[in-house]
C-alpha beads as a LAMMPS data file, in Angstrom:
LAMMPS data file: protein, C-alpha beads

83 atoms
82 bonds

1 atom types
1 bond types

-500.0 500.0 xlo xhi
-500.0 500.0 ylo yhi
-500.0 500.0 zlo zhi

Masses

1 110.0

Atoms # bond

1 1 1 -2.320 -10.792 4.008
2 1 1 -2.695 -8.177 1.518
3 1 1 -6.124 -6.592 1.431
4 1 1 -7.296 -3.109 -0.503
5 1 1 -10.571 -1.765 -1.837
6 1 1 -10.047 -4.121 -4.787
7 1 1 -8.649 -7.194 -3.738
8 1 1 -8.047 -9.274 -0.486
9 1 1 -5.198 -12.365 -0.789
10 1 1 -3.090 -14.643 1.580
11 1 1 0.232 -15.166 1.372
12 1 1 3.682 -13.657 0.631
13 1 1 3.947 -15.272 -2.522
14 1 1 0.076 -13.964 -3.597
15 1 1 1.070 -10.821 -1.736
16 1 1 3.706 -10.759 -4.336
17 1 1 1.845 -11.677 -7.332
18 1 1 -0.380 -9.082 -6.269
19 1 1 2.193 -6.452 -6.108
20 1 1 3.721 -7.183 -9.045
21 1 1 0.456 -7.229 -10.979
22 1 1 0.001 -3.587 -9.944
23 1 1 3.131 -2.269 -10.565
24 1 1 2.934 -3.621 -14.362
25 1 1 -0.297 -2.445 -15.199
26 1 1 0.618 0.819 -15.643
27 1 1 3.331 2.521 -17.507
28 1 1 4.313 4.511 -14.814
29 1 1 3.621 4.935 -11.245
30 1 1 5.518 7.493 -8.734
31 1 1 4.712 7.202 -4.881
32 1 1 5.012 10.473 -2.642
33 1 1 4.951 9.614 1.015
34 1 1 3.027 12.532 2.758
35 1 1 3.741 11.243 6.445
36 1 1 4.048 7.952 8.667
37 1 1 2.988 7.270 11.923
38 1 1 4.329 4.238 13.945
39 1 1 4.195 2.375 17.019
40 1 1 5.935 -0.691 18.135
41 1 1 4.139 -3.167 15.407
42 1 1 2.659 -1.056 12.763
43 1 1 3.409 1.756 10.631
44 1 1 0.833 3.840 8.629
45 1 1 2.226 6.034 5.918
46 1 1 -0.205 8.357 3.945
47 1 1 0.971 8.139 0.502
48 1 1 -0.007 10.190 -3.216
49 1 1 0.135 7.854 -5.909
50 1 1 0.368 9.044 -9.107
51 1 1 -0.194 6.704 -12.083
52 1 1 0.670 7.649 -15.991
53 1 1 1.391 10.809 -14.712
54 1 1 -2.146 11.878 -14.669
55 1 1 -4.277 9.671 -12.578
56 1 1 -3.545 10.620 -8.569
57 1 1 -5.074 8.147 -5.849
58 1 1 -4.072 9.380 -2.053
59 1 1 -3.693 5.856 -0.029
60 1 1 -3.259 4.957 3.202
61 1 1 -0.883 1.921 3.707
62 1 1 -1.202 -0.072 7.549
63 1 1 1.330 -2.386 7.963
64 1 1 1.793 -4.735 10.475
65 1 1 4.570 -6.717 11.755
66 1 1 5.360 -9.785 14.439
67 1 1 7.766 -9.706 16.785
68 1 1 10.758 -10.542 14.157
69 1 1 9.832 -7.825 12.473
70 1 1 8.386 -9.358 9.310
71 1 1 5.336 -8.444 7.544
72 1 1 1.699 -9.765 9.155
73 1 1 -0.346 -7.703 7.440
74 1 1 -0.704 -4.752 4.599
75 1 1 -3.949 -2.978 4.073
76 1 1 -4.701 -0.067 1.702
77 1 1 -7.404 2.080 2.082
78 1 1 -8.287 4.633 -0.508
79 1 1 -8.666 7.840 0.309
80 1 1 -9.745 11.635 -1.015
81 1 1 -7.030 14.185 -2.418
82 1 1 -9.354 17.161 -0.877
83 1 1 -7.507 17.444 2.221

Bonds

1 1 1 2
2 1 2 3
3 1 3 4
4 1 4 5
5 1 5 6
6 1 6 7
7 1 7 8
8 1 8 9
9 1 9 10
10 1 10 11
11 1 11 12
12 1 12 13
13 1 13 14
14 1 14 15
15 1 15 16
16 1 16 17
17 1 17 18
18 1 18 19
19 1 19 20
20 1 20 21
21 1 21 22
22 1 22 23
23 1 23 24
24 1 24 25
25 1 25 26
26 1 26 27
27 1 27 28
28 1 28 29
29 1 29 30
30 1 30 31
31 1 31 32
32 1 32 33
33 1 33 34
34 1 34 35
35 1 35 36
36 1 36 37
37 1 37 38
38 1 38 39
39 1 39 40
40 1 40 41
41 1 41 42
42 1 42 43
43 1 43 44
44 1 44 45
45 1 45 46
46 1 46 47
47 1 47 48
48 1 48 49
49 1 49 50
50 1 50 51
51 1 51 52
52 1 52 53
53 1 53 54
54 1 54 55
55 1 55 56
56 1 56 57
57 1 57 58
58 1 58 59
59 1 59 60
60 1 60 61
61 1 61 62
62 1 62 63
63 1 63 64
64 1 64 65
65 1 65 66
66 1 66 67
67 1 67 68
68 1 68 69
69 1 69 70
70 1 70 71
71 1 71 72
72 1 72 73
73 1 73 74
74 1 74 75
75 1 75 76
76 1 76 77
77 1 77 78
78 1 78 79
79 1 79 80
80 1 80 81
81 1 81 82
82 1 82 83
């Protein structure tokens, strides 16, 4: 599952459509990872993405695994830059 505060889907391969869909709507698109936390089936990394060099969204990613250590889950949440 791939859920943010736009969009919700099943599915690695809609996962991946998903992704991919982001990724080339915009011309550019750098990702700063500001810190991660972990435990033994998730890691949270608190990330500054900036888009076309102007536009700056500051994200939290949760992602979970299983006990192979593949992807379960990622959720987004949006978050403010006033921190």
């Amino acid at each position: 599952m791939l859920h943010d505060w736009k969009i919700r889907v099943e599915g690695k391969e809609n996962a991946l459509i998903e992704t991919a869909h982001n990724f080339e709507s915009v011309k550019s698109i750098k990702i700063d990872v500001l810190s991660i936390y972990e435990n033994e089936n998730a890691v949270a990394a608190e990330l500054l993405i900036v888009l076309n060099k102007k536009d700056e969204l500051y994200v939290i990613d949760v992602i979970t695994v299983n006990f192979e250590g593949k992807i379960c889950s990622i959720k987004a949440f949006i978050g403010r830059g006033d921190q």
